[in-house]
C-alpha positions in Angstrom: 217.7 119.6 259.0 220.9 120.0 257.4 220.6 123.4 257.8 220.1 123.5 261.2 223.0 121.2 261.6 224.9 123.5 260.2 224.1 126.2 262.1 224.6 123.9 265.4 228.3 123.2 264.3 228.6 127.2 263.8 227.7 128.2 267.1 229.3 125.4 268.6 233.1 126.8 266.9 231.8 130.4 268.6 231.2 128.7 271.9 234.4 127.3 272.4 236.3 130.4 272.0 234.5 131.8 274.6 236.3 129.1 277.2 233.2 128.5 279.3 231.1 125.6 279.9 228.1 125.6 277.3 225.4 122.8 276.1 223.3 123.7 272.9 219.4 122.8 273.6 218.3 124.3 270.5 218.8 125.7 266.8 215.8 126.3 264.3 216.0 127.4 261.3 212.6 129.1 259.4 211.4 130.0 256.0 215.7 130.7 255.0 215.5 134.0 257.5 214.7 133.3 261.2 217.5 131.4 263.3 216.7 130.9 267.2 219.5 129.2 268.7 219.2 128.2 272.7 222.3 127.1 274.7 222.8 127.0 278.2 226.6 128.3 279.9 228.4 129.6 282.5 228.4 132.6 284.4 230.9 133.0 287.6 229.1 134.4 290.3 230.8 135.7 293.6 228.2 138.2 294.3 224.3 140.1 293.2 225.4 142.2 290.4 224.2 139.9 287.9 223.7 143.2 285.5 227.7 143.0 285.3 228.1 139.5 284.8 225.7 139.6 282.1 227.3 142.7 280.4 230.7 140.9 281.0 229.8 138.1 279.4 228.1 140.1 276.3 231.0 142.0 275.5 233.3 138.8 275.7 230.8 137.1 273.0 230.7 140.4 271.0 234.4 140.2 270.8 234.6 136.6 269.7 232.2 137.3 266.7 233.3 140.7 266.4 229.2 142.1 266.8 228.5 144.9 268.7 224.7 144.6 271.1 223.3 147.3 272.8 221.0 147.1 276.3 218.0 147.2 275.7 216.0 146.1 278.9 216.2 144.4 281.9 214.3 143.0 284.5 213.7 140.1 286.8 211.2 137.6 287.4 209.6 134.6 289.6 211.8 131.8 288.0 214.7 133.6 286.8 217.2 135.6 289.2 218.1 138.5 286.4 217.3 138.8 282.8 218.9 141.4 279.9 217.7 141.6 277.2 220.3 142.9 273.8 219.3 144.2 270.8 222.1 143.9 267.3 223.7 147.2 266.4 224.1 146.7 262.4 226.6 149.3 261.6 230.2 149.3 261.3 230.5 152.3 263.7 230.9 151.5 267.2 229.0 155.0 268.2 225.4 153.9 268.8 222.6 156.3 267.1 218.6 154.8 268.8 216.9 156.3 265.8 218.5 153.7 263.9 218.7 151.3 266.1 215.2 149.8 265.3 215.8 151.0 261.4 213.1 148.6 259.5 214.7 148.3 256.6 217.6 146.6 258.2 217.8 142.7 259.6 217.9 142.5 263.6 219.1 140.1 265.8 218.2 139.9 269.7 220.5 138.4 272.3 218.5 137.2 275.7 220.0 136.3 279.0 219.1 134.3 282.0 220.8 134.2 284.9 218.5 130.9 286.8 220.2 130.4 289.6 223.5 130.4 292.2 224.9 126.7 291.6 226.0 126.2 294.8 222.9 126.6 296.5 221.3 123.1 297.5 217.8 123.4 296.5 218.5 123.5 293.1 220.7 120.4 292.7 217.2 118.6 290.9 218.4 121.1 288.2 220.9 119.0 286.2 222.2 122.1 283.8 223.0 124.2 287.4 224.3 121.0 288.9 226.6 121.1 285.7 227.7 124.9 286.3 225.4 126.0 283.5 223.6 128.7 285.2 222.6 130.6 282.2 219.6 130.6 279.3 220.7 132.5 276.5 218.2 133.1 273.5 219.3 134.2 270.2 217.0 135.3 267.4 218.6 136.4 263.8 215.5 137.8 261.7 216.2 138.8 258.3 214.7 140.4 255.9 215.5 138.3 252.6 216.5 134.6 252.4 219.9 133.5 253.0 221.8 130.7 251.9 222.0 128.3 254.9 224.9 126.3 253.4 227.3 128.9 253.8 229.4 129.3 257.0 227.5 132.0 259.6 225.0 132.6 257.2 223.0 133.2 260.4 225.0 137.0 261.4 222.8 140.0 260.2 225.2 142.9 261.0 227.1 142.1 258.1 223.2 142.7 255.5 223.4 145.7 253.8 219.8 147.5 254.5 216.9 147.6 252.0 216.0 150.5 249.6 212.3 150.7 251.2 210.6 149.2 254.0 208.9 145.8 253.7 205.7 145.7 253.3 204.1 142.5 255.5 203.3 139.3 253.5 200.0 138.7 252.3 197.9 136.4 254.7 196.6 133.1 252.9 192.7 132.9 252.7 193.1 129.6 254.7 194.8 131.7 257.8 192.4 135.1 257.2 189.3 132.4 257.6 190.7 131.0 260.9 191.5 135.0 262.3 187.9 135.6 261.2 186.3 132.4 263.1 188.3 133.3 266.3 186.9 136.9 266.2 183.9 136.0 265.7 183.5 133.2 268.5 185.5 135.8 271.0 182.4 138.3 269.9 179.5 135.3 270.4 181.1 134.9 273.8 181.2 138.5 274.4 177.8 139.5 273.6 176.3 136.3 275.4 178.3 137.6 278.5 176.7 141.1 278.0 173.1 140.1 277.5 173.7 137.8 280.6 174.9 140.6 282.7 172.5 142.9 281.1 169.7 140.5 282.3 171.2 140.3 285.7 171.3 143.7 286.3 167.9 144.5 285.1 166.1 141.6 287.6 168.0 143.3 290.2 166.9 147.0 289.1 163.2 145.7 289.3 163.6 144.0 292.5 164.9 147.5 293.9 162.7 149.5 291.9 159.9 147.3 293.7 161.1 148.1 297.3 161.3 151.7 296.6 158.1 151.3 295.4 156.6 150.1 298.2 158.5 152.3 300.8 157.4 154.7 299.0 154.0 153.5 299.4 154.5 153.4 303.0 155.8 157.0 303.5 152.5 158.1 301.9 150.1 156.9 304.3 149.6 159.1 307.1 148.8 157.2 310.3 146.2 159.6 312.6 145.4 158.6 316.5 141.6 159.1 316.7 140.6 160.5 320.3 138.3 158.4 321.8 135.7 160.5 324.1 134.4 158.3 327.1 132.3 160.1 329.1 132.8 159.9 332.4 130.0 162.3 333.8 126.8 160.6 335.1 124.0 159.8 333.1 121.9 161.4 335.3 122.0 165.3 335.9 122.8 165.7 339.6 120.1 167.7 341.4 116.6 165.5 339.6 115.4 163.2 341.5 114.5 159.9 339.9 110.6 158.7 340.3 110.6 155.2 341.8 108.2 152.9 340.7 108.5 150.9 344.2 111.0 151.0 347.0 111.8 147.3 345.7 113.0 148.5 342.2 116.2 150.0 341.1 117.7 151.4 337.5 120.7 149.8 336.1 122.3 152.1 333.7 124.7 150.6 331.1 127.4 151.7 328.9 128.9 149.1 326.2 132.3 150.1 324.5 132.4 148.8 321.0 135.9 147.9 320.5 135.6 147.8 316.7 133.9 150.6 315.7 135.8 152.7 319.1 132.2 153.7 319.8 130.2 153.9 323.2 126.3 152.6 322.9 124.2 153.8 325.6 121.4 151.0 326.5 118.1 151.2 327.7 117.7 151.1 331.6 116.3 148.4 333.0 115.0 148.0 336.2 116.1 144.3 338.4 115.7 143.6 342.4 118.9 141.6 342.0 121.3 143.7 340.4 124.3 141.3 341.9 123.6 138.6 340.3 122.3 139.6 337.2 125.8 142.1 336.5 127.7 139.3 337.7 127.3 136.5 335.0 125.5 137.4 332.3 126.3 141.0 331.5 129.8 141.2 332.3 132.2 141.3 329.0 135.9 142.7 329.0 136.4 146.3 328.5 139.2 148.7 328.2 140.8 150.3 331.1 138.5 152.8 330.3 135.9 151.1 329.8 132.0 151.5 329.5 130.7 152.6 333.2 128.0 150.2 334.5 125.8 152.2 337.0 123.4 151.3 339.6 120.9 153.9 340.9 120.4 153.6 344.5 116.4 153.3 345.6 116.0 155.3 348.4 118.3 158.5 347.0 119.3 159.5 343.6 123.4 159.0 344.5 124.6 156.9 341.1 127.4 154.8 342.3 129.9 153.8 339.9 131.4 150.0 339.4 133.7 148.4 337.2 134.0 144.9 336.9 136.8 142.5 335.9 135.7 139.4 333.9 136.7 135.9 335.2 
């Protein structure tokens, strides 16, 4: 805590030379090497180049504690009306080389900045740092390489570290934090393969489903459908030109034709004779039939003239 405090009272001496509104939200200090420092200030806005006012406002903060920062990206975003991001140049030399800008042997430092918002606009007066004039974030991150002493005034500046004989090699994780990495990786992989073999099983139900209708279209395209011509004969059953011997002028010969609509087959009964041919077609040997249907023949007594009939059922 007391370092921190210190570091708080540090940036506040820095702040003030820069003559513009400022509140610090934030200084951390961790393991003797990390500082993140987060203050909200001022920016004077009188139009939308925010990439000047933000470069404006670097260069004023790199000549108060004589640093020199470099662009490094830019961008904006859903809650924020333009952001810049810095990175620490860590040479004396004001000529900037970007092979060694990101040197890994050397400490870094990033500077971030936020312009939120135009203060004079009214729907963000429920903002109480823009209703202050403190339109700003800015982020700060010193990360060195080695341990500092945090009692010592600006401890927290890395352009100043002189750059390590060899790269650093990263720490050694604990057993403790390589047991947690391992349980996470291994849950993520349960969850993975249990999403797999769920799709997996998905997909194959709907492969036999559709394996299943092409199956039985298949099926279906195979059978070949034939029309079978039905042969009614229409001709008389009796050759013109014979006469037919009468047993008695009171007799006559009833020839008769069933169609079998199941089997699609005509049958050919045995005549009978009948002196009331009316009456006995009309009741009890009348069925339906086909339009074409089975011809029911009477045989006149007198002459051998066949006279054909077709009869509608009730």
């Amino acid at each position: 805590m007391m370092a921190e405090e210190k570091a708080k009272v540090d940036f506040n001496t820095v702040l003030l030379f820069l003559k513009r509104k400022f509140s610090i939200t934030d200084v951390k200090w961790s393991e003797n090497k990390y500082l993140e420092v987060k203050y909200r200030t001022q920016i004077f806005i009188k139009d939308e180049n925010y990439n000047k006012y933000c470069d404006e406002y670097v260069e004023q903060f790199s000549n108060v504690t004589n640093t020199i920062w470099v662009h490094k990206s830019s961008n904006t975003g859903r809650h924020v009306k333009f952001r810049k991001q810095y990175q620490c140049w860590p040479y004396q030399t004001k000529e900037v080389d970007k092979k060694l800008l990101f040197d890994p042997r050397r400490c870094r430092a990033t500077l971030d900045v936020k312009v939120l918002g135009n203060v004079t606009a009214e729907k963000n007066n429920s903002n109480r740092y823009l209703r202050l004039g403190l339109n700003v974030l800015v982020k700060l991150n010193f990360q060195h390489l080695h341990e500092v002493d945090t009692s010592k005034n600006f401890t927290f500046y890395t352009h100043s570290c002189n750059p390590l004989d060899e790269v650093p090699k990263p720490p050694a994780i604990s057993p403790e934090k390589m047991l947690r990495l391992v349980s996470k990786v291994v849950e993520k992989a349960s969850l993975k393969a249990e999403y797999i073999d769920k799709d997996e099983k998905q997909s194959s139900a709907m492969q036999r489903v559709a394996d299943e209708n092409q199956k039985t279209q298949d099926y279906i395209n195979s059978c070949q459908y034939s029309r079978q011509k039905i042969e009614v004969n229409y001709g008389f059953p009796v050759t013109q030109g014979n006469h037919i011997t009468k047993a008695n002028d009171n007799l006559m010969y009833i020839h008769q034709m069933v169609f079998d609509s199941t089997t699609q087959t005509l049958t050919e009964l045995t005549p009978v004779m009948s002196s009331e041919v009316d009456q006995s077609l009309s009741q009890s040997q009348l069925v339906q039939i086909p339009v074409h249907s089975a011809q029911i023949m009477n045989i006149q007594p007198n002459n051998s003239q066949i006279i054909q009939q077709y009869y509608v059922p009730m």
